[in-house]
C-alpha positions in Angstrom: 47.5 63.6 73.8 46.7 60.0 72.3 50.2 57.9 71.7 50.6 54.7 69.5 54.1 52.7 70.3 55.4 50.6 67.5 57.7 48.3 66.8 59.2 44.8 66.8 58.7 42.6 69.9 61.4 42.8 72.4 62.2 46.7 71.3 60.8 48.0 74.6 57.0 49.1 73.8 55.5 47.7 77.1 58.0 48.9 79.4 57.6 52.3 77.4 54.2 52.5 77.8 54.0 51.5 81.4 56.8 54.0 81.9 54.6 57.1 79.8 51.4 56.0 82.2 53.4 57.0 85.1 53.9 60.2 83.6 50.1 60.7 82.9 50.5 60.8 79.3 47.7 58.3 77.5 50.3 55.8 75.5 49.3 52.8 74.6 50.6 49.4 72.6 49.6 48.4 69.2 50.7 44.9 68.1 51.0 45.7 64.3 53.6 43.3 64.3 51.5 40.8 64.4 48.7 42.1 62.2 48.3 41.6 58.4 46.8 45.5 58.6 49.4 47.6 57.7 47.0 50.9 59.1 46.0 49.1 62.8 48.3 51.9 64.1 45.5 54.4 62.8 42.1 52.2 63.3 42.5 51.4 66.6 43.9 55.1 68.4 43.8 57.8 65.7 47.3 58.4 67.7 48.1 62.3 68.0 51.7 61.4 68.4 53.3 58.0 66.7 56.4 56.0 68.3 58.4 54.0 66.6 60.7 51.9 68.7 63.5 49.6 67.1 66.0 47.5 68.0 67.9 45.1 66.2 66.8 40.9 65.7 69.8 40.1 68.2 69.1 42.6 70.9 64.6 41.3 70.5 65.7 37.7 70.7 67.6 38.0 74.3 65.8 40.4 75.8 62.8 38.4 75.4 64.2 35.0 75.0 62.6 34.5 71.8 63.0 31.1 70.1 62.1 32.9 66.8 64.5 32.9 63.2 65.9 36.2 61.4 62.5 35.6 58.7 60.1 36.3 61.6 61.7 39.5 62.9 62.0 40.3 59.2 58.5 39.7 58.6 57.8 41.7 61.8 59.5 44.6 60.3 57.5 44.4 56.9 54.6 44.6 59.0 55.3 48.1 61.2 56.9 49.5 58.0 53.7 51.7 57.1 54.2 53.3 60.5 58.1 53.9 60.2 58.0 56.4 58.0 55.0 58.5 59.2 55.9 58.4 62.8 57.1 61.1 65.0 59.9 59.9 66.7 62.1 57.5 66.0 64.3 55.8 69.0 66.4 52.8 68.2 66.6 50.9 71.8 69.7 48.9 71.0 72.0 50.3 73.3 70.0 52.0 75.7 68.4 51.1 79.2 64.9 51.1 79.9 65.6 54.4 81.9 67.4 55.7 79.1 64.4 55.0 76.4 61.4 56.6 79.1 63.8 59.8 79.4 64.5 60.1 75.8 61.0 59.9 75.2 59.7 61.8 77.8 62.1 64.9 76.2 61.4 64.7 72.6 57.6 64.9 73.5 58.5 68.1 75.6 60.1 69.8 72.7 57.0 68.4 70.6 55.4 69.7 73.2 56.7 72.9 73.3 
């Protein structure tokens, strides 16, 4: 099973995918945040299952330290918006733990899954 993570920077898509890897599932990374095509999502893994990760423009600038306005993360968003709404699960990070995001992943793709 081919995944696609999405999502702004600092919402937890490299730690995700890192974290999937370990669980032999074949994730991988797409920076459609900073792409001006709204389908690289698609084009570059023809995904089988589509995460969208988000978290909010406070919680992206201080978990990366980002020296970045509100316009940027807002442009960000406009960016992964043609994967939002197609995507099959949905996992605001805000208030979770990098533990917390790999086992709520790791479940709804079992009951996917299933």
């Amino acid at each position: 099973m081919r995944i696609a993570i999405v999502g702004p920077c600092g919402s937890g898509k490299t730690v995700l995918v890192n974290g999937l890897k370990q669980h032999d599932y074949l994730a991988r990374q797409i920076a459609q945040e900073h792409s001006f095509v709204q389908d690289m999502w698609q084009v570059l893994t023809k995904p089988d299952i589509l995460i969208y990760l988000d978290a909010t423009y406070e919680t992206c600038t201080e978990r990366k330290a980002l020296n970045w306005k509100q316009h940027e993360y807002t442009e960000q968003l406009r960016r992964v918006s043609h994967a939002r709404e197609p995507c099959d699960i949905y996992l605001s990070t805000d208030d979770l733990s990098t533990e917390q995001v790999l086992k709520e992943i790791l479940d709804q793709l079992q009951a996917i899954s299933s």
